[in-house]
C-alpha positions as CSV (number, residue, x, y, z in Angstrom):
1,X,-63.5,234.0,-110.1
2,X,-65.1,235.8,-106.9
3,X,-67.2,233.5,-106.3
4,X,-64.2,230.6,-106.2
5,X,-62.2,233.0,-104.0
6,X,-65.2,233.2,-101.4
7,X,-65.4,229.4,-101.1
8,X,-62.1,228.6,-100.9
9,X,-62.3,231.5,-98.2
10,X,-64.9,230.0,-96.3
11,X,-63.6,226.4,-96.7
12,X,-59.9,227.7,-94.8
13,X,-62.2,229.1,-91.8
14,X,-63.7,226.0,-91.4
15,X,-60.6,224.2,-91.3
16,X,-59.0,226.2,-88.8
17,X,-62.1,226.5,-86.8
18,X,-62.3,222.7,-86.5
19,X,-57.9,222.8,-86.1
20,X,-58.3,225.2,-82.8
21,X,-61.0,223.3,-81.7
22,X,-59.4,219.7,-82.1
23,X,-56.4,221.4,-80.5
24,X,-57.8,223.1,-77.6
25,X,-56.0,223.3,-74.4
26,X,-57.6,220.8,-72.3
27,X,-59.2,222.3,-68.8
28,X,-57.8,220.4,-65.7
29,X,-60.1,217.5,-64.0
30,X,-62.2,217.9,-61.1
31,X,-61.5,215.6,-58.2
32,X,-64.0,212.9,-57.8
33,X,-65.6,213.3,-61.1
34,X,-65.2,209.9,-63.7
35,X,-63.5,210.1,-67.1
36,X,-64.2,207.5,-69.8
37,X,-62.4,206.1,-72.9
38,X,-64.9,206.7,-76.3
39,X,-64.1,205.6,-79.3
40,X,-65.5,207.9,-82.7
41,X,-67.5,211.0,-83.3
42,X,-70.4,209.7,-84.2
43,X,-70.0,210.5,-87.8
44,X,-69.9,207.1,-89.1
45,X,-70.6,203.5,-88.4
46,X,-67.1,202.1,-86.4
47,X,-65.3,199.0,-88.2
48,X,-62.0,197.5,-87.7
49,X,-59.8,200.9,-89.2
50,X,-58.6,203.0,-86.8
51,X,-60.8,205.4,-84.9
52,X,-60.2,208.8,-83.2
53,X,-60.6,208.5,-79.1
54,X,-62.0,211.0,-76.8
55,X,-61.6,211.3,-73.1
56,X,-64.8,212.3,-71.9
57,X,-65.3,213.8,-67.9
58,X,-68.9,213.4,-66.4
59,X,-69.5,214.9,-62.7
60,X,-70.4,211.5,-60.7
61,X,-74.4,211.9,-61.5
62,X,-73.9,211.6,-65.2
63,X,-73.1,215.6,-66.5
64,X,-70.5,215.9,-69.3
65,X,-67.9,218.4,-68.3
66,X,-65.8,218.1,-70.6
67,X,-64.2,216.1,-74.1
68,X,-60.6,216.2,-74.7
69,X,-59.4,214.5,-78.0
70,X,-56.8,212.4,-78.2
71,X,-54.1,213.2,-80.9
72,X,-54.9,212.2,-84.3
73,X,-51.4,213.6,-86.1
74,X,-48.2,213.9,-84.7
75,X,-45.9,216.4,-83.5
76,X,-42.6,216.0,-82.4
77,X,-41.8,212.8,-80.6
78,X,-45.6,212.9,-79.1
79,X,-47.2,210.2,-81.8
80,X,-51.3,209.9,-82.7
81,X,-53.4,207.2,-80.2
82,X,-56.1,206.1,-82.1
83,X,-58.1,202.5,-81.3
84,X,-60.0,199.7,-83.2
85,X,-63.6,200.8,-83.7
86,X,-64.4,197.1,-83.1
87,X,-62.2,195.6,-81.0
88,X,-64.3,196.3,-77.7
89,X,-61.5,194.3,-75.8
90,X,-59.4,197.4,-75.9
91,X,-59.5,201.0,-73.9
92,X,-58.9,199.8,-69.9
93,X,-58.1,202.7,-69.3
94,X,-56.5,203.2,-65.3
95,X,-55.5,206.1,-63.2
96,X,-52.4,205.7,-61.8
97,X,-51.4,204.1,-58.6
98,X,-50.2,207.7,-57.2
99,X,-53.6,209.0,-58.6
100,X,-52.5,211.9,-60.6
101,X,-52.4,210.1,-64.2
102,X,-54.5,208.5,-66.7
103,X,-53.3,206.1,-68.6
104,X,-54.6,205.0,-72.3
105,X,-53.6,202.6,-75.2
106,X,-54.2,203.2,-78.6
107,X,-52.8,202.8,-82.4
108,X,-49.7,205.4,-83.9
109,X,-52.1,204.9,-87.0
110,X,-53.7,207.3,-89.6
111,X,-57.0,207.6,-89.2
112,X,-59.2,204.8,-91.2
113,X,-56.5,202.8,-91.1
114,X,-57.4,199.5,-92.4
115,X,-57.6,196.5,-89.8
116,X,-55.5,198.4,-87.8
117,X,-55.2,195.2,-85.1
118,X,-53.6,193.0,-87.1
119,X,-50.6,195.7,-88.2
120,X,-47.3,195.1,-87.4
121,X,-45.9,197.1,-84.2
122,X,-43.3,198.3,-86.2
123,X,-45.2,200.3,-88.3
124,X,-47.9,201.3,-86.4
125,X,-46.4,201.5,-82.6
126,X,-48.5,200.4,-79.8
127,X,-49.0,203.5,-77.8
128,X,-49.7,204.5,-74.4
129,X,-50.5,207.7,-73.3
130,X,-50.3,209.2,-70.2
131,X,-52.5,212.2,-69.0
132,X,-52.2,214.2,-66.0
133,X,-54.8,216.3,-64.2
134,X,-54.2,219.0,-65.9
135,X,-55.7,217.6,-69.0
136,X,-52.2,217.5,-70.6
137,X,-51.4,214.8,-72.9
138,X,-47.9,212.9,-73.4
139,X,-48.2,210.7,-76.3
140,X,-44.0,210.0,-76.6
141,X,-44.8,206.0,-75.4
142,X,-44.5,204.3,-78.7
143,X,-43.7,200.4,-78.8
144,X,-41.9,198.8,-81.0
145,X,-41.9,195.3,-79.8
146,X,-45.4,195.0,-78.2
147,X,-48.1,193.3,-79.4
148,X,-47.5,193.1,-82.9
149,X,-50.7,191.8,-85.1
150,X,-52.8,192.2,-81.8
151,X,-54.0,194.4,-79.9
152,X,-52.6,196.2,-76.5
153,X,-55.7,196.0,-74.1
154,X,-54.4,198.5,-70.9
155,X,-51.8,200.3,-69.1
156,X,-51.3,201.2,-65.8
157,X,-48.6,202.9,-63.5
158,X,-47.4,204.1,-60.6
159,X,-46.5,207.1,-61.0
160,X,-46.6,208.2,-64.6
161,X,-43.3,207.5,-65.7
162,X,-42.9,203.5,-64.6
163,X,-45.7,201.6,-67.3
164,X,-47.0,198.5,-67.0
165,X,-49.2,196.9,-70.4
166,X,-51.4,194.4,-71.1
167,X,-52.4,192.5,-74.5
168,X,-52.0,189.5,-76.6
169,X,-50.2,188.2,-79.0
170,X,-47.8,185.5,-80.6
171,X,-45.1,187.2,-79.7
172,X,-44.7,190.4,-78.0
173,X,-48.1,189.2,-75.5
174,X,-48.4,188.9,-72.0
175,X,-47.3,191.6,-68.5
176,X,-45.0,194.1,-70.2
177,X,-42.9,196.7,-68.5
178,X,-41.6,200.1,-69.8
179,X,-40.8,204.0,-69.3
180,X,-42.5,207.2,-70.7
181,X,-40.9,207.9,-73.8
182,X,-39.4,204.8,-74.2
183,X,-39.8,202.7,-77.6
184,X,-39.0,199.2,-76.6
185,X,-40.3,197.2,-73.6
186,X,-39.6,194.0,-71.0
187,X,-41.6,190.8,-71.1
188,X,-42.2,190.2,-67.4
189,X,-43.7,186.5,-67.7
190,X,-44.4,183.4,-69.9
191,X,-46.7,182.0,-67.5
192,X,-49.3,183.4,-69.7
193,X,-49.6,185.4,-72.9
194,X,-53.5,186.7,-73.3
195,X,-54.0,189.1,-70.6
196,X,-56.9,191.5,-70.5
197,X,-56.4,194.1,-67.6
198,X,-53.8,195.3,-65.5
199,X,-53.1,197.8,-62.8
200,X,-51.2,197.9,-59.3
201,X,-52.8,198.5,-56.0
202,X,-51.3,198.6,-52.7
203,X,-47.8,198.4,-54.5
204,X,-48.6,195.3,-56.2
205,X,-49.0,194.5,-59.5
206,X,-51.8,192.6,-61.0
207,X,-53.7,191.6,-64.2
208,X,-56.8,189.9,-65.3
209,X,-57.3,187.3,-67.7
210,X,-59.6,184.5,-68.8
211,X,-57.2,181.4,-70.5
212,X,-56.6,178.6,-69.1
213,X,-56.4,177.7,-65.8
214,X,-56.4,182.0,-65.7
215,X,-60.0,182.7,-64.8
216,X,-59.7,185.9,-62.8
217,X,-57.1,188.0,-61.2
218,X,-53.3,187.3,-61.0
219,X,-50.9,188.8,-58.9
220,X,-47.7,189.6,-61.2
221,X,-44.1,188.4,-59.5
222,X,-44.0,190.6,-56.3
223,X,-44.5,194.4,-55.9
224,X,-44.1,196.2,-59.0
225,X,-41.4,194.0,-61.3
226,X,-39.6,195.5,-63.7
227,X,-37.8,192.6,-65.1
228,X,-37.7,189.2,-66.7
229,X,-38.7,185.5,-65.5
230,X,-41.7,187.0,-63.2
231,X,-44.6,184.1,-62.4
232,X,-48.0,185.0,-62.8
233,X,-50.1,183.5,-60.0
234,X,-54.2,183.5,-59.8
235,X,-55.5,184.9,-56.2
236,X,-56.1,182.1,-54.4
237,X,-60.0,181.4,-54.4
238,X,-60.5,182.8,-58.2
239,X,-61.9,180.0,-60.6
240,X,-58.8,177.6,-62.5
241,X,-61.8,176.5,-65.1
242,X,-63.5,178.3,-67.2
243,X,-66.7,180.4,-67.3
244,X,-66.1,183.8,-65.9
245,X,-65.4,186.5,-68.2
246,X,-62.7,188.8,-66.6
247,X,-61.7,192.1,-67.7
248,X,-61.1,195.0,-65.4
249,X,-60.6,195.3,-61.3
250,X,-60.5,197.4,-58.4
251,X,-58.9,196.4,-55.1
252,X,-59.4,198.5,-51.8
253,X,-56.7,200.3,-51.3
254,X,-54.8,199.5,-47.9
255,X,-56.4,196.8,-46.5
256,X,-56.7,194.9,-49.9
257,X,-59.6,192.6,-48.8
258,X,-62.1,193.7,-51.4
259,X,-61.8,193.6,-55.2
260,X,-64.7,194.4,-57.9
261,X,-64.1,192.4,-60.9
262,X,-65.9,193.1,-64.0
263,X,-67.4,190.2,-65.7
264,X,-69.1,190.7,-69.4
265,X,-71.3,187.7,-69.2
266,X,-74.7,188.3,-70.0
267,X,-76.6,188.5,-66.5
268,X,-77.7,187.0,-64.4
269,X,-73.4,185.3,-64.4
270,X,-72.0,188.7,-65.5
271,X,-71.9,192.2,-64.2
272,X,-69.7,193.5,-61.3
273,X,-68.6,190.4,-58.6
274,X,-67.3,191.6,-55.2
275,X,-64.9,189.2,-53.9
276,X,-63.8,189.0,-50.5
277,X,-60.8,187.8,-48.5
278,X,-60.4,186.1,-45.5
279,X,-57.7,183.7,-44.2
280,X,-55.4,184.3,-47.1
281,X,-58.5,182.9,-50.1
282,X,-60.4,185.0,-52.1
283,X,-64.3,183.9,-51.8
284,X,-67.1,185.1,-54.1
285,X,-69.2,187.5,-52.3
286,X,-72.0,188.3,-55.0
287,X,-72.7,190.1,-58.3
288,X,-73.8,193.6,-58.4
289,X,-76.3,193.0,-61.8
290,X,-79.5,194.4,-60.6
291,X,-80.7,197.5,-63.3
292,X,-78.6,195.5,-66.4
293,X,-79.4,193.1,-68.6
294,X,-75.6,192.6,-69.6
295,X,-72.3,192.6,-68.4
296,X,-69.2,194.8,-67.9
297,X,-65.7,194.8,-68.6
298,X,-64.9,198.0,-67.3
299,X,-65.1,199.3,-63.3
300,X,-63.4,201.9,-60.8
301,X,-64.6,202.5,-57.1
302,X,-64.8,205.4,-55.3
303,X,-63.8,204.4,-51.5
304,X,-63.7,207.3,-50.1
305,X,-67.6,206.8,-48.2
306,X,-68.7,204.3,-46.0
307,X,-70.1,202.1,-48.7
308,X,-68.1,202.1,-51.8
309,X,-69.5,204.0,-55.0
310,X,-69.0,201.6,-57.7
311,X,-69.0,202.9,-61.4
312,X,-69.1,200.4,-64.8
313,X,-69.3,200.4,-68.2
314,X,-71.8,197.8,-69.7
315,X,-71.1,195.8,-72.7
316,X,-73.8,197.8,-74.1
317,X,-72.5,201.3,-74.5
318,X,-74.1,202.7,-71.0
319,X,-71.9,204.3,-67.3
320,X,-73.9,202.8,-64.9
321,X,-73.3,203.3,-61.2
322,X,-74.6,201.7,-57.4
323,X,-73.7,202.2,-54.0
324,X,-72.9,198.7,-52.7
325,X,-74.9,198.5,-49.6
326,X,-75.5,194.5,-50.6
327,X,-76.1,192.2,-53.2
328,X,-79.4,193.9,-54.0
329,X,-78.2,197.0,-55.1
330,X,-79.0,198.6,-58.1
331,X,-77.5,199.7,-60.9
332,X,-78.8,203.3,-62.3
333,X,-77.5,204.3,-65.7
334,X,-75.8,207.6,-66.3
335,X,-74.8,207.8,-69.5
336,X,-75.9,205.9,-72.8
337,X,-73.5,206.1,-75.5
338,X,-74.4,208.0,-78.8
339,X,-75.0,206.6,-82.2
340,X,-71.9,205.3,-83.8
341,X,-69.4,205.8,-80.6
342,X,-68.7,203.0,-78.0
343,X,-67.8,203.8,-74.4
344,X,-64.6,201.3,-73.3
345,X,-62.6,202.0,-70.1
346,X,-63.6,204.1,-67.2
347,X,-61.2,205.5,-64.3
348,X,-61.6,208.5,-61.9
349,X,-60.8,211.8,-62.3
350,X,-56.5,212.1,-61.4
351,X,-55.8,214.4,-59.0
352,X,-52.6,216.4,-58.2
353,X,-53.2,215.6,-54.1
354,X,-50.8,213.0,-53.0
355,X,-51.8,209.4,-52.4
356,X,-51.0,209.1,-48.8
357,X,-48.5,206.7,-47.1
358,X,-49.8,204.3,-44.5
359,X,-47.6,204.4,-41.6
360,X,-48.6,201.4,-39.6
361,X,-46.4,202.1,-36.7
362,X,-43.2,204.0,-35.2
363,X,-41.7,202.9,-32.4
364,X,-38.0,203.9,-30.5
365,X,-36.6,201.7,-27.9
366,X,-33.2,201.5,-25.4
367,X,-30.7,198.9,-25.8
368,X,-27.5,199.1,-24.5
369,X,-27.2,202.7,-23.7
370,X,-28.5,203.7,-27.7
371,X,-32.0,203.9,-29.0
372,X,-33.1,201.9,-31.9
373,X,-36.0,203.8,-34.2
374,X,-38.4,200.9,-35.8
375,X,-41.3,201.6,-38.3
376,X,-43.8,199.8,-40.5
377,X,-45.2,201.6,-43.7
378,X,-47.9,200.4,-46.1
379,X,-48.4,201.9,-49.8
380,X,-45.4,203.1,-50.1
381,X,-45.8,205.0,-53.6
382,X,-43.4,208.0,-54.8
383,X,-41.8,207.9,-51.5
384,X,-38.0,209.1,-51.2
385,X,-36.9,208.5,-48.0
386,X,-37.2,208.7,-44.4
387,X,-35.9,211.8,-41.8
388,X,-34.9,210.3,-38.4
389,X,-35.3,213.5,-35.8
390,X,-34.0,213.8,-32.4
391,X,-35.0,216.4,-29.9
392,X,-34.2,216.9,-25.9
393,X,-37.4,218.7,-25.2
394,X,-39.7,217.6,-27.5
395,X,-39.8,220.5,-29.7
396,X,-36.7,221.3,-31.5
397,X,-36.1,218.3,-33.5
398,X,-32.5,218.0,-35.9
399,X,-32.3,215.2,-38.0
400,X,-29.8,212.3,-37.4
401,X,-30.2,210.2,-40.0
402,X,-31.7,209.1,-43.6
403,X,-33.3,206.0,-44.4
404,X,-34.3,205.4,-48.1
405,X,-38.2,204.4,-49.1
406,X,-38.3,200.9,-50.5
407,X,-41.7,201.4,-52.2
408,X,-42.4,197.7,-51.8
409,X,-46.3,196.6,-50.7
410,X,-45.4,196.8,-47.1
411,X,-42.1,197.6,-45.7
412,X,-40.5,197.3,-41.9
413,X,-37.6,200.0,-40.9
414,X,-35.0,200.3,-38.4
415,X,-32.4,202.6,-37.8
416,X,-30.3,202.9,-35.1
417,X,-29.1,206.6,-32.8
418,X,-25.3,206.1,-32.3
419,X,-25.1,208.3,-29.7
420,X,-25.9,206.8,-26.2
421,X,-28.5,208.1,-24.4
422,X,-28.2,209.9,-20.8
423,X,-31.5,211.7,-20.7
424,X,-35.0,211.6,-22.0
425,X,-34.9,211.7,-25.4
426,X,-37.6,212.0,-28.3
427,X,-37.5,210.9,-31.5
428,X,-39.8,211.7,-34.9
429,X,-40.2,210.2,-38.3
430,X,-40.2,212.9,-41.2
431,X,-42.0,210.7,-44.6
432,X,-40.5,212.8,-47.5
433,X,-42.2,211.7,-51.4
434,X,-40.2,212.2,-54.2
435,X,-42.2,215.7,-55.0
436,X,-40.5,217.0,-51.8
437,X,-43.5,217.0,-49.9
438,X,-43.7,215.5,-46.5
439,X,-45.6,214.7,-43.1
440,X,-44.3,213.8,-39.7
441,X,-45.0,210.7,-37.4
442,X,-46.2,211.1,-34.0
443,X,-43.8,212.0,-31.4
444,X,-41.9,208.9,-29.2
445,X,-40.0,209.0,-25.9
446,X,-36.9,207.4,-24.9
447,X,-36.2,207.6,-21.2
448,X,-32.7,206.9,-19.6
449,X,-34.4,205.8,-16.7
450,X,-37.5,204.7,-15.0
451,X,-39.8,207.9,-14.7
452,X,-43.3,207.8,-13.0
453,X,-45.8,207.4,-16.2
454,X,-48.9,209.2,-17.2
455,X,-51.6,208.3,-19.1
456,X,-54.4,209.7,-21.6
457,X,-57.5,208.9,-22.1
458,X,-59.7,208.2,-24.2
459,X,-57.3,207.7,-26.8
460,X,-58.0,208.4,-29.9
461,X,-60.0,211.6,-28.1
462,X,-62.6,214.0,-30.1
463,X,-63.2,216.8,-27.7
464,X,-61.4,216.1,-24.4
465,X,-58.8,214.3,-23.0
466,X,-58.4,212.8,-19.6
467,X,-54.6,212.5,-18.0
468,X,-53.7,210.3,-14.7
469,X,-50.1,211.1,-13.4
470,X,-48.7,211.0,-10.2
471,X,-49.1,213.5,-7.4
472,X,-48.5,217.1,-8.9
473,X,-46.3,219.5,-7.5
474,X,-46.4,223.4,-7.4
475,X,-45.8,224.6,-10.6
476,X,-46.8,221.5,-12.9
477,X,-47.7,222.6,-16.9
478,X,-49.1,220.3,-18.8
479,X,-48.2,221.5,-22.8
480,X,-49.5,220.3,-25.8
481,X,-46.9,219.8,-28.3
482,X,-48.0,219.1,-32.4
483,X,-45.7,216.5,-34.5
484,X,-44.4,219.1,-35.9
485,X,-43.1,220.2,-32.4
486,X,-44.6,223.5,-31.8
487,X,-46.3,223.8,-28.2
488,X,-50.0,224.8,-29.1
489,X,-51.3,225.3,-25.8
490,X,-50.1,225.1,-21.8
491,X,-52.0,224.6,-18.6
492,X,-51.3,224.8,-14.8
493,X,-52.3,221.9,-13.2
494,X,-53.7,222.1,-9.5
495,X,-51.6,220.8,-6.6
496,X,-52.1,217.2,-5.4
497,X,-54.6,216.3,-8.0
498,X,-54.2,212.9,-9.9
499,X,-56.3,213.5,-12.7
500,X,-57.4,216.4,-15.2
501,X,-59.7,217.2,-17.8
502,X,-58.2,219.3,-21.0
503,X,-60.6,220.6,-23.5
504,X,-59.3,219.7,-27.3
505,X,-61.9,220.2,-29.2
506,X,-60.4,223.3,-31.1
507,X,-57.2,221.1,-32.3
508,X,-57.0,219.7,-35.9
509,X,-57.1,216.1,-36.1
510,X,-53.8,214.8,-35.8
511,X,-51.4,212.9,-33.4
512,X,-49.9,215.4,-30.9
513,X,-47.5,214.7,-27.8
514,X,-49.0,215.7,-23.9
515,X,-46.1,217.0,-21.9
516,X,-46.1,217.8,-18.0
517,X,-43.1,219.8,-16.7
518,X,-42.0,220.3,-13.2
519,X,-39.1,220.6,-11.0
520,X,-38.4,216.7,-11.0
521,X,-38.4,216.8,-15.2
522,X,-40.8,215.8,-18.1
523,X,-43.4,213.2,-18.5
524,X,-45.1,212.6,-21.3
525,X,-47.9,210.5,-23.4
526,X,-49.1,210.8,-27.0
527,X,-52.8,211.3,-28.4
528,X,-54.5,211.2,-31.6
529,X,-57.4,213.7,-31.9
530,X,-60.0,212.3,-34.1
């Protein structure tokens, strides 16, 4: 009877020991590091039941960090995520468009759950889990209506609460849109049902497929769609017959001209294509295949250097990575996957740092007696809304109006001061996201009247600046005023000269405003310090 005790002792410590370990709070993910989507323990061969996932972090050389399980019972309203061991068309896993989610697809299944693809969505939900950089899982997306007898391939989002999916089926297949938490979804298009990846970059959504007259990438209706009777339309350039093999894709964020398609041919067709574009068509650059012998359906790019860093999973288990300096650059492998597990999507690390808005331009101008504010933004993600400012000497600035963000893929502004102006007048753009956080624009000038102009050069400037203005006069200070409007530094400028020299080198790089004061007024000229 002891002896029966002490085992069924030792067996409860070993359940609990494995319970706190499967349960483990999750440490948060470095920035720059790549996560990948793995599919079983290693325990046993994989099949077609349903298999526990694991979202493995490796620095970018190849060294685990760290495995967080994905959930395998349920608790609350967060459901289990498990995948197909053998449907290697599944896992794409994406980071969001804001960058501070990962997004992953998976089973509400139990484990070994028989042919789990082919179950109805109604018993075992589609689900799609979103994890932030914290490590901390939601698992409350669970889908009724999606992709019922088939499989849900990928998700992606913009900011972890808007999804978009990808997969296939009779019914239920194609582009579908949702909300965290929510249990039903909207088919955005009929065009075509069998898609492989999607994601959104540059506020536009887009997926991959290979059906059809489908053979690449797709834009998806315009911007990020949330709604019925959207047309799927292949980039112009990508193939309308088959042969490629498309699966995941990374587009350049701002400019958009590059995208690295992943292709699981066997080489020397398959591997990663960089495509190009130019003139409104997408051209074939060349395929990044040397150091594999087989092809890839997953990829994310790190742009962040002067040639990108591209990372892929093989269709042969391995995370393989180049630095695309040409066509002739080579693949070196960092990790190989272990017996019995297979290695599916890949995605950079998410990151709490906010994805920056591109403002293209601000602008103010004078037309009949009021000024008229005009801006362009790019990548407008998680943006609020706009603060137009107001300021008679260029420092203290009171806001005069609010402009809501359109979050569109590129946006143009205008707003309009309704009180006339008698004097110079300046005028800043405040960018608030919907965090709360917020940056300013550089600083404009409206004058009431023709004023004698000064100039800086160079401009953008690293360490000096060069300004030409008229003649001074006794008692001329040239400031240097931040966006923010805080003067940061002031210098007298010698009588009669016409040009001057002013040392910069110690400001942050930024756009700042160069004001010279004297008895006949204010002049000034903006700079940005590289």
């Amino acid at each position: 009877m002891q002896k029966t005790f002490t085992l069924i002792l030792v067996s409860l410590l070993t359940i609990s020991a494995f319970a706190q370990s499967s349960n483990r709070t999750a440490a948060a993910f470095t920035t720059g590091n790549i996560v990948v989507y793995r599919v079983g323990d290693g325990s046993a061969a994989l099949t077609s039941a349903a298999t526990a996932i694991f979202i493995d972090e490796y620095t970018p050389s190849g060294a685990l960090v760290q495995s967080i399980p994905l959930p395998t019972t349920i608790s609350g309203a967060n459901k289990r995520i498990m995948a197909s061991g053998s449907a290697s068309s599944e896992g794409l896993m994406t980071r969001s468009a804001d960058g501070k989610f990962l997004l992953v697809t998976g089973y509400d299944a139990p484990v070994g759950t028989a042919s789990v693809v082919s179950t109805a969505s109604t018993d075992n939900n589609r689900v799609v889990g979103v994890i932030d950089a914290a490590g901390n899982i939601d698992a409350t997306t669970a889908l009724t209506d999606a992709y019922s007898g088939n499989n849900m391939r990928g998700a992606t989002s913009t900011n972890g609460t808007d999804i978009w999916v990808s997969g296939t089926a009779t019914t239920g297949g194609s582009v579908r849109y949702t909300t965290k938490g929510s249990t039903t979804t909207t088919q955005l298009s009929t065009t075509i049902t069998n898609i492989r990846g999607v994601a959104v970059y540059n506020g536009q959504l887009y997926c991959s497929s290979a059906s059809g007259t489908f053979q690449g990438v797709s834009s998806v209706g315009t911007g990020t769609p949330n709604t019925s009777g959207q047309t799927i339309t292949l980039l112009n350039g990508f193939p309308t017959t088959s042969g490629p093999s498309t699966y995941a894709f990374a587009i350049k964020p701002t400019a958009g001209d590059i995208a690295y398609v992943a292709d699981d041919r066997a080489t020397p067709s398959g591997g990663i294509q960089k495509w190009t574009l130019s003139a409104g068509t997408w051209t074939l650059a060349y395929t990044l295949n040397t150091g594999i012998t087989v092809g890839a359906r997953s990829v994310t790019v790190n742009w962040s250097g002067a040639n990108p860093v591209v990372y892929a999973v093989t269709t042969d288990g391995k995370i393989v990575s180049t630095t695309d300096a040409g066509a002739s650059s080579s693949f070196a492998t960092l990790v190989t996957a272990a017996t019995n597990t297979a290695i599916r999507g890949i995605a950079l690390a998410p990151t709490n740092a906010v994805a920056p808005l591109n403002l293209l331009s601000f602008n103010a101008a004078l037309k009949n007696g009021l000024a008229t504010a005009s801006w362009k933004t790019l990548n407008e993600i998680n943006v609020s809304h706009f603060e137009v400012e107001r300021s008679n000497d260029a420092i203290g600035f009171n806001k005069i109006g609010t402009v809501n963000a359109n979050n569109q893929i590129s946006n143009s502004y205008l707003f309009t001061d309704a009180t006339a102006i008698t004097h110079n007048t300046y005028f800043r753009l405040k960018m608030v996201d919907k965090d709360g956080s917020f940056r300013y624009s550089s600083i404009v000038l409206v004058s009431s009247k023709a004023t004698n102009a000064i100039s800086v050069f160079p401009n953008p400037a690293k360490n000096n600046i060069v300004v030409n203005y008229s003649e001074a006069k006794p008692n001329t200070v040239a400031k240097i005023v931040s966006a923010e409007g805080k003067q940061l530094a002031s210098y007298n400028l010698p009588i009669g000269s016409v040009t001057n020299s002013i040392d910069i080198s110690n400001l942050p790089k930024g756009n700042y405003l160069l004001a010279l004061e004297s008895g006949n007024g204010k002049q000034t000229a903006s700079f940005l310090k590289l």
